[in-house]
N, C-alpha and C positions, 0 to 999 in steps of 0.2 A: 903198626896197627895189626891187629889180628887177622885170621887169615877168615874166620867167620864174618867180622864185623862187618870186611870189605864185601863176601858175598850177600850180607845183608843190606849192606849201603845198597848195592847194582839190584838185588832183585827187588826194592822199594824203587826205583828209578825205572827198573823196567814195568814195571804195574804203575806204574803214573804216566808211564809215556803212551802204556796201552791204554789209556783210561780207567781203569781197575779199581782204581782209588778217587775217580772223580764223584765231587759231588750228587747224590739223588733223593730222592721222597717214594717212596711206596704207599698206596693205597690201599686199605684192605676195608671191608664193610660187611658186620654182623648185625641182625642172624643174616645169614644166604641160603635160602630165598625169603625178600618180605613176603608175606603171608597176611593177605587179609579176606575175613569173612563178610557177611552180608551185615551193613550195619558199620562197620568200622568203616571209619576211616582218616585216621590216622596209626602211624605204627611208631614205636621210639626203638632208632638206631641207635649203634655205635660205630664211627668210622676212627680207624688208627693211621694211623700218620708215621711212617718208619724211616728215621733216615738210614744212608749209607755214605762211605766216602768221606773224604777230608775237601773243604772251600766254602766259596761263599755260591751260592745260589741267590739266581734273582725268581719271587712269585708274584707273577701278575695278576691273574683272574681266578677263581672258585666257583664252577658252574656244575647246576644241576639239571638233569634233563629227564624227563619220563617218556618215554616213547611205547605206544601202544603198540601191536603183534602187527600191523600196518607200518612200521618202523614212524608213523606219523608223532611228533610232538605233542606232547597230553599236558605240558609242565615244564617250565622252562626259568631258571633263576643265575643271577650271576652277580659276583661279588666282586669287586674291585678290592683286591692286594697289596698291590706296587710296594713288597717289602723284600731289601736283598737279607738275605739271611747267612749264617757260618753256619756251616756243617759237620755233626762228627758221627762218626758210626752206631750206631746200635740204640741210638736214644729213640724211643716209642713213645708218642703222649693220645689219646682216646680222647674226641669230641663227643657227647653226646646230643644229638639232635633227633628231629620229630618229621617225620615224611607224613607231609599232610596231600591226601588227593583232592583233585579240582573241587568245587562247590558242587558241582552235575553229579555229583557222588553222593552228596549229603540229601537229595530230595529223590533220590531214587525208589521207587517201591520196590519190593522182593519178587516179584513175581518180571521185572526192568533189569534187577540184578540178575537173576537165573536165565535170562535170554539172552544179555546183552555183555554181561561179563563174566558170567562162569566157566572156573576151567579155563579164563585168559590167560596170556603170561604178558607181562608188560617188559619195560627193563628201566632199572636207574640207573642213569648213568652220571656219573661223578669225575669231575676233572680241574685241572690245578695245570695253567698255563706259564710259562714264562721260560729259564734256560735250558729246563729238561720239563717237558709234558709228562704229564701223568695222567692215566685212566683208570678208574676202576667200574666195574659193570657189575651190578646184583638184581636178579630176576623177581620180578614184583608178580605174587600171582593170586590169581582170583579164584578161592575154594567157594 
Protein backbone atom coordinates (compact mmCIF):
# COMPACT_ATOMS: atom_id res chain seq x y z
CA UNK A 1 0.00 0.00 0.00
CA UNK A 2 1.06 3.47 -0.51
CA UNK A 3 2.61 5.37 1.96
CA UNK A 4 -0.19 8.35 1.51
CA UNK A 5 -3.15 6.02 1.42
CA UNK A 6 -2.12 4.61 4.86
CA UNK A 7 -1.83 8.26 6.21
CA UNK A 8 -5.14 8.92 4.76
CA UNK A 9 -6.67 5.67 6.03
CA UNK A 10 -5.38 6.97 10.02
CA UNK A 11 -6.33 10.47 9.71
CA UNK A 12 -10.00 9.45 8.60
CA UNK A 13 -9.88 7.17 11.67
CA UNK A 14 -8.66 9.76 13.76
CA UNK A 15 -11.45 12.43 12.77
CA UNK A 16 -14.14 9.62 13.52
CA UNK A 17 -12.71 8.78 16.62
CA UNK A 18 -12.79 12.50 17.49
CA UNK A 19 -16.12 12.79 16.31
CA UNK A 20 -15.14 15.12 13.31
CA UNK A 21 -17.12 13.20 11.03
CA UNK A 22 -20.11 12.40 13.21
CA UNK A 23 -23.38 13.05 12.11
CA UNK A 24 -25.21 16.84 12.59
CA UNK A 25 -28.05 19.26 11.26
CA UNK A 26 -27.44 23.03 11.31
CA UNK A 27 -30.04 25.59 11.66
CA UNK A 28 -29.96 28.79 10.02
CA UNK A 29 -33.15 31.28 9.54
CA UNK A 30 -33.71 34.32 7.00
CA UNK A 31 -34.27 37.31 7.08
CA UNK A 32 -32.50 37.93 10.68
CA UNK A 33 -34.12 39.97 12.20
CA UNK A 34 -38.05 39.20 11.63
CA UNK A 35 -39.29 42.71 11.20
CA UNK A 36 -42.71 43.50 11.68
CA UNK A 37 -44.56 46.87 11.49
CA UNK A 38 -47.92 48.05 12.85
CA UNK A 39 -50.56 46.10 11.01
CA UNK A 40 -48.64 42.87 10.08
CA UNK A 41 -48.82 40.19 11.29
CA UNK A 42 -47.55 37.58 9.92
CA UNK A 43 -44.03 37.47 8.11
CA UNK A 44 -42.72 34.49 5.40
CA UNK A 45 -39.45 32.92 6.56
CA UNK A 46 -36.98 30.72 5.16
CA UNK A 47 -35.27 28.24 7.61
CA UNK A 48 -32.25 25.85 5.94
CA UNK A 49 -31.42 22.73 7.20
CA UNK A 50 -27.52 21.89 6.79
CA UNK A 51 -26.23 18.76 7.34
CA UNK A 52 -22.56 17.67 8.22
CA UNK A 53 -20.88 14.29 8.92
CA UNK A 54 -21.38 10.77 7.81
CA UNK A 55 -24.46 8.21 9.82
CA UNK A 56 -27.50 7.94 10.69
CA UNK A 57 -29.25 10.50 13.05
CA UNK A 58 -32.29 10.05 15.05
CA UNK A 59 -35.07 13.55 14.87
CA UNK A 60 -37.62 13.53 17.34
CA UNK A 61 -39.31 16.89 17.86
CA UNK A 62 -39.54 20.30 15.86
CA UNK A 63 -40.43 23.23 18.22
CA UNK A 64 -41.26 26.63 17.98
CA UNK A 65 -41.25 29.16 20.60
CA UNK A 66 -41.73 33.04 20.78
CA UNK A 67 -40.54 34.49 23.73
CA UNK A 68 -41.27 38.23 24.55
CA UNK A 69 -38.23 40.70 26.07
CA UNK A 70 -39.68 39.21 29.47
CA UNK A 71 -38.05 35.88 28.30
CA UNK A 72 -41.94 34.97 28.88
CA UNK A 73 -43.67 32.49 26.23
CA UNK A 74 -45.94 34.48 23.54
CA UNK A 75 -46.08 31.17 21.16
CA UNK A 76 -45.34 27.78 21.58
CA UNK A 77 -45.64 24.89 18.79
CA UNK A 78 -44.21 21.37 18.57
CA UNK A 79 -44.06 18.63 16.04
CA UNK A 80 -43.59 15.16 16.53
CA UNK A 81 -40.65 13.60 14.01
CA UNK A 82 -39.65 10.16 15.26
CA UNK A 83 -37.50 9.86 11.92
CA UNK A 84 -33.86 8.16 11.99
CA UNK A 85 -32.41 9.58 9.06
CA UNK A 86 -28.56 8.89 6.95
CA UNK A 87 -26.36 11.67 6.82
CA UNK A 88 -23.93 13.10 4.32
CA UNK A 89 -22.08 16.36 4.31
CA UNK A 90 -22.99 19.44 2.56
CA UNK A 91 -26.49 18.66 1.48
CA UNK A 92 -28.72 22.02 2.27
CA UNK A 93 -32.69 21.85 1.63
CA UNK A 94 -34.83 25.39 2.61
CA UNK A 95 -38.37 25.09 4.17
CA UNK A 96 -40.46 27.85 3.60
CA UNK A 97 -42.87 28.88 6.23
CA UNK A 98 -45.14 31.69 7.77
CA UNK A 99 -44.62 33.09 11.44
CA UNK A 100 -47.86 33.91 12.34
CA UNK A 101 -48.20 36.18 15.85
CA UNK A 102 -50.86 35.31 18.48
CA UNK A 103 -54.54 36.56 17.51
CA UNK A 104 -53.93 39.65 20.48
CA UNK A 105 -51.93 40.99 17.59
CA UNK A 106 -54.51 41.15 15.09
CA UNK A 107 -57.15 43.39 17.10
CA UNK A 108 -54.69 45.55 18.26
CA UNK A 109 -55.21 49.47 17.71
CA UNK A 110 -52.10 51.63 16.60
CA UNK A 111 -51.95 53.89 19.18
CA UNK A 112 -51.94 49.61 21.71
CA UNK A 113 -49.12 48.96 19.07
CA UNK A 114 -46.84 52.24 19.83
CA UNK A 115 -47.19 51.68 23.71
CA UNK A 116 -47.25 48.35 24.12
CA UNK A 117 -44.78 46.97 21.39
CA UNK A 118 -42.83 49.34 19.81
CA UNK A 119 -39.19 49.10 19.63
CA UNK A 120 -39.64 45.40 21.24
CA UNK A 121 -37.47 42.72 20.45
CA UNK A 122 -39.04 39.28 20.82
CA UNK A 123 -36.96 36.10 19.99
CA UNK A 124 -37.83 32.86 17.87
CA UNK A 125 -36.79 30.30 18.73
CA UNK A 126 -36.31 27.15 16.75
CA UNK A 127 -35.16 23.61 17.71
CA UNK A 128 -34.97 19.96 16.45
CA UNK A 129 -34.59 17.42 19.39
CA UNK A 130 -33.35 13.84 19.19
CA UNK A 131 -29.28 12.59 18.86
CA UNK A 132 -27.70 15.82 18.55
CA UNK A 133 -30.06 19.00 19.48
CA UNK A 134 -30.15 21.84 17.44
CA UNK A 135 -30.89 25.58 18.21
CA UNK A 136 -31.31 28.21 16.12
CA UNK A 137 -32.51 31.82 17.73
CA UNK A 138 -33.61 34.97 15.16
CA UNK A 139 -34.70 38.22 16.86
CA UNK A 140 -38.36 39.18 16.19
CA UNK A 141 -38.67 43.03 16.36
CA UNK A 142 -41.24 45.52 16.59
CA UNK A 143 -40.70 48.93 14.30
Amino acid sequence: MSRYFKVGVVFVLVMMLAGCLSPSISITVKPDPIKFKFGETSKDITVTFKTSGFGKIKLETLAIQLLDDQEDEVLSEEVELDKDTYVVPFISFDVKETVELPSKFKDLTEEEYEIDYKGKTYSLIISVTGDKPVVAEVDVIFE
